[in-house]
N, C-alpha and C positions, 0 to 999 in steps of 0.2 A: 504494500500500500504506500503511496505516494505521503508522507507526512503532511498535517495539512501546513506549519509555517513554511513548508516550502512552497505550497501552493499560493500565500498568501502573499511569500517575495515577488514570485514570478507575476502576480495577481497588478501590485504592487511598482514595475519594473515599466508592462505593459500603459496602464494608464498614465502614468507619466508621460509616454512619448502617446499618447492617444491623446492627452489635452495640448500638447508639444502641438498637436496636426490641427486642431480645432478641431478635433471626432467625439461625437457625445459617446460613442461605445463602438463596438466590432465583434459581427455576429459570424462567428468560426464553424467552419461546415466540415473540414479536413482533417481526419481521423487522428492525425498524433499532432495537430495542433487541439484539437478537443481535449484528447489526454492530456498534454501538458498543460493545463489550466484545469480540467478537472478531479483529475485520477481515473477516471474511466472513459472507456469508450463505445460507453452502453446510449451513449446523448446523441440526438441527432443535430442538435444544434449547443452550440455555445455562446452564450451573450456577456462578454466582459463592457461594462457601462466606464465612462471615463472616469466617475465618481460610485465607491457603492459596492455590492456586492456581486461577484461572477454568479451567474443562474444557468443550471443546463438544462434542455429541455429533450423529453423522454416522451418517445412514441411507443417503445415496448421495452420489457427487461426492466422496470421500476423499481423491485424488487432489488436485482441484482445492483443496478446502479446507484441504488443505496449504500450497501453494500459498501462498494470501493468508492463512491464520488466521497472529495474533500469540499462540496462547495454546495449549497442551494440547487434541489431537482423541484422540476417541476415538470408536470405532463401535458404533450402537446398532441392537442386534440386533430389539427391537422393544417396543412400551409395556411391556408386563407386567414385563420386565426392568431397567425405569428407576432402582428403588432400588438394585437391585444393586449396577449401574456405576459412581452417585454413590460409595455405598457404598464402594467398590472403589480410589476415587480421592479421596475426600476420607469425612470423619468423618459419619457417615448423620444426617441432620438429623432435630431433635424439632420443631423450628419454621423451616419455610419459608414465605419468599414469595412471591406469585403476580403477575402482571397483571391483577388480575380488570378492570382498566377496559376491556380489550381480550380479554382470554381466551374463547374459546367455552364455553358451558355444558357442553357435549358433552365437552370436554377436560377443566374443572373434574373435572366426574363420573369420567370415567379416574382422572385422575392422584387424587382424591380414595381409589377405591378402589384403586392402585397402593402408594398414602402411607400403607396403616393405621396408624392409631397417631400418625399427623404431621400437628400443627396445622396448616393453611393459611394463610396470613394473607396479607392485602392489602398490597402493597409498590411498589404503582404511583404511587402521589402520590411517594415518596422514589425511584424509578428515573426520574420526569419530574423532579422537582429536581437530581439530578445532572449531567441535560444543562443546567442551567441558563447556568452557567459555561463562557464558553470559553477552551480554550487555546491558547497563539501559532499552534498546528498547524492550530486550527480557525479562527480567526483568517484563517490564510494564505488557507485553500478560501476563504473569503468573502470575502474585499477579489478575488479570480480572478473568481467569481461575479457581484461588480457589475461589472466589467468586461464580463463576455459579456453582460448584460443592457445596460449603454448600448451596446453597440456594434449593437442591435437598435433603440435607439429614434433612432439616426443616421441609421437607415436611413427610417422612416417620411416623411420628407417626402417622399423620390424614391419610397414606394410610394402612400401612401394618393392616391385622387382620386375624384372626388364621380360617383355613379354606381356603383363596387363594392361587391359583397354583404360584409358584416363576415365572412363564412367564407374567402375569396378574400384580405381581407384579413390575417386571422389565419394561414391558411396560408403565407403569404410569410415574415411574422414569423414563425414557428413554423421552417419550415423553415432561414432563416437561422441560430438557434437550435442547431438540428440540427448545421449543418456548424460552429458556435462549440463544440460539445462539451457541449451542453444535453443530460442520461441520457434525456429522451424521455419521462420520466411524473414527476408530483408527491408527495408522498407528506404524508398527514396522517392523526394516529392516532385523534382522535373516530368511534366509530362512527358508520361510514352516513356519514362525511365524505367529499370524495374532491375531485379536481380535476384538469387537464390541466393544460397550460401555465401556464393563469392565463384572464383573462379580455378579450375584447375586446369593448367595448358601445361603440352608439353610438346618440342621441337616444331620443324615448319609451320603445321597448322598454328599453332598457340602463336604464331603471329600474323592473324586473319583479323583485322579490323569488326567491327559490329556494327548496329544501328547506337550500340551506347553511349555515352560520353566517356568514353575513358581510352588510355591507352594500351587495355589488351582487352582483347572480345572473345576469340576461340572460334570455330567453326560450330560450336553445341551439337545436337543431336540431329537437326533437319533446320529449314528455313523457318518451320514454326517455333522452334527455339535455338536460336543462331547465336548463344555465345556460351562461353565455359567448356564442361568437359564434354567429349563426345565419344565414337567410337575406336579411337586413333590407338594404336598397339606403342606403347611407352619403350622405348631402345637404348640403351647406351651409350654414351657420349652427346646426349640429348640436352638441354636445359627443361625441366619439370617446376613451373611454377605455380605454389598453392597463395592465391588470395583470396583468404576465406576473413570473415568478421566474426568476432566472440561478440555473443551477444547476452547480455546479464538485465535482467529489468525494462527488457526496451533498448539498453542503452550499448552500441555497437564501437568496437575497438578493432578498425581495418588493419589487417595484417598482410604482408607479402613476404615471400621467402623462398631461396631460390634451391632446388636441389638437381642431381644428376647421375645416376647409375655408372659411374668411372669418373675422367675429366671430360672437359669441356674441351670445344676449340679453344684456341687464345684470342681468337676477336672474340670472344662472348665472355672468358675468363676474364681479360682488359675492362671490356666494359661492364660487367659486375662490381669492379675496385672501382670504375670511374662513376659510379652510383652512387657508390659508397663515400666518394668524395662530394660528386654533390649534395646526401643528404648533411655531409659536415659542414659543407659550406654553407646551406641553407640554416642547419640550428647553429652555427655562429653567428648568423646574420639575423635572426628571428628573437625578437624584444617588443615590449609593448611598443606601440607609436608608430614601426613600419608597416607598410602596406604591404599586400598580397602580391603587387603591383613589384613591386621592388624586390621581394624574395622570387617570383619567377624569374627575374632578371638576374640573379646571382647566382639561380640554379643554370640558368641556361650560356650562362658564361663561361662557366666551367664543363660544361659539355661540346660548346665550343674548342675550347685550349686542349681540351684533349680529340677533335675532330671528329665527333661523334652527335652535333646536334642535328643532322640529317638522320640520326638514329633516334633522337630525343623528344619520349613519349610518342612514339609512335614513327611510322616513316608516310612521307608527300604529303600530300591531300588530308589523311588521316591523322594528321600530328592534333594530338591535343594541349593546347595553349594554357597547361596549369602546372603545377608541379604539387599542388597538394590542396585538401579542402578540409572544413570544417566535418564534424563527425558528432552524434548524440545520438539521438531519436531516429534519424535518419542519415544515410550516409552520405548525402551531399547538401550539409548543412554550411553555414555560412561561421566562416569566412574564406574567402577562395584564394588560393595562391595562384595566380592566373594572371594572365598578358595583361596591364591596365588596369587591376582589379585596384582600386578604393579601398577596399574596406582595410582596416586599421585595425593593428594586433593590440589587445589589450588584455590583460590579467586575466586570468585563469577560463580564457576561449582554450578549445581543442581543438586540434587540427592532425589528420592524415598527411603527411609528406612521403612523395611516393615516388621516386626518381626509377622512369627504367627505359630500357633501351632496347627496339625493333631491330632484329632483321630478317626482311622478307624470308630469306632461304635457310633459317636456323632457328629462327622464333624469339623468344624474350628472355631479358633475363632483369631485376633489378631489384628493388629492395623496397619497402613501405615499414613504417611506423605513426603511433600515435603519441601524440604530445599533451601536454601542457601549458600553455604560455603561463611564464611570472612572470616578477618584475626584474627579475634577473635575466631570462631567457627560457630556452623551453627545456622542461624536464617530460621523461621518456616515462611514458604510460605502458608501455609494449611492455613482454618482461623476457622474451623469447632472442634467445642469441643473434646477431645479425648475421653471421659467416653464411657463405656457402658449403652447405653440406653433400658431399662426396658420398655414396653409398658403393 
């Protein structure tokens, strides 16, 4: 159960920058922003007022949403009724905010004609900076988190062996997972994003681009699921890369880690160490105050100097423009280390730093961990050795 002063911070964080906007409140429809305001996700709606108490409103599961909500339920009899309730329970807004980054058109349109007379306004970029910051409580789920995840990459030398299909492989891993208290699905709010576990690739294919935003995809099982592990027989002198996410309470600890049945080639060896240099270079350079903006550009410098940023996140077309992103609830949470990215490191956000390196005709090799920002710099939430492991 979500405590409720933590719900009261976060409660607390929001309305501030919602009187900040002129917004009388922001009526949240998106499943792990519900949760993060209420403790559950039994509510079909969520109504944080810029003054006042959070109220969640329940179509079914009342009972249950009891149960785990930290805040005021109440039950919603059906759309057209919406303002009432609010109404009823808090001071009926002239100016609400929305999720339009996630909202359905279909819902816009309702709640647009439900809301006559009431501004809409977009409130999604200030409900993804709220999560930005974590607190000790979230804190706790993630240091839990990276524990379930190394206690899965302990196990890979007693499973992988040359000759298994990367799905046989992934299954083991996955299932251990399972009985570690891994929720069983990932969650990311980009639309049209999605992901399972994580990814398991291994040699050529394991560097086939995806529909996803990242820089390894896999070829997956068919075009109806076109990334991660697939049918591919795991060889020798291959790179096998597992990025999977420990997940504790919701709250996810991206991991990557590089392994291989003998050695590697030496351009895939080289460029493993030169990962391993840009993630140093990157948490040297990672303090509160700089931007995302500017730790891309010191990872991508030093991929440079060593002549491998035609390799870097990705190859052509398919290069993805980040070197690392925020991580909590969902895994492409804010703050993005990314070409131009704004946003600004401050105290205790977390962030994924994932430095790795394509090549068309051998596949990927590179390194990821999860952080901490202080005010010092960033300390390592991960707890799993960085080396490449040789089996």
């Amino acid at each position: 159960m979500v405590p409720k002063d933590e719900l009261l911070r976060r409660k607390s964080v929001l309305q501030e920058k919602l009187k900040a906007m002129d917004l009388d409140g922001a009526l949240l429809a998106q499943k792990m922003s519900m949760y993060y305001y209420s403790g559950t996700m039994q509510c079909q709606y969520v109504y944080v007022p810029a003054q006042g108490e959070c109220l969640g409103l329940v179509r079914r599961n009342m009972s249950r949403a009891q149960q785990e909500a930290g805040i005021t339920l109440t039950a919603m009899a059906g759309f057209s009724g919406l303002p009432k309730v609010i109404a009823d329970n808090a001071a009926a807004p002239k100016r609400m905010g929305l999720e339009m980054d996630v909202l359905p058109a279909a819902i816009y349109v309702r709640l647009n004609k439900a809301f006559a007379g009431v501004s809409l306004e977009d409130a999604s970029g200030v409900l993804r900076e709220c999560r930005q910051v974590k607190s000790a409580y979230e804190l706790e789920q993630l240091q839990a988190a990276a524990i379930q995840v190394d206690k899965i990459h302990r196990l890979v030398p007693k499973i992988l062996t040359e000759g298994m299909e990367e799905l046989h492989f992934a299954a083991e891993l996955e299932a251990a997972l399972r009985k570690l208290g891994h929720q069983g699905s990932a969650r990311m709010r980009g639309f049209n994003q999605e992901m399972f576990y994580g990814h398991v690739l291994s040699g050529q294919p394991g560097a086939a681009a995806s529909f996803l935003d990242s820089p390894t995809g896999g070829v997956g099982l068919s075009p109806a699921q076109p990334q991660g592990a697939g049918n591919k027989v795991i060889r020798a002198g291959e790179p096998v890369t597992v990025d999977y996410g420990g997940i504790h309470n919701g709250y996810i600890v991206d991991q990557t880690r590089l392994y291989s049945i003998g050695q590697l080639p030496s351009p895939l060896a080289q460029a493993f160490d030169v990962a391993l240099a840009v993630q140093e270079a990157v948490v040297a350079a990672a303090k509160p105050g700089v931007t995302g903006g500017e730790l891309y550009e010191t990872a991508l410098a030093v991929a440079q100097k060593a002549g491998l940023d035609g390799h870097f996140m990705g190859v052509g077309d398919t290069q993805a423009k980040y070197v690392g992103h925020g991580v909590g609830l969902e895994f492409d949470e804010f703050p993005i280390l990314a070409k131009g990215s704004p946003h600004v490191l401050a105290a205790d956000m977390v962030v994924a730093v994932e430095p790795k390196f394509t090549f068309a005709n051998m596949g990927v090799v590179g390194i990821e961990n999860t952080w901490q920002v202080t005010k010092d710099g960033l300390k390592k939430i991960s707890v799993t050795d960085d080396k490449h492991v040789i089996i």
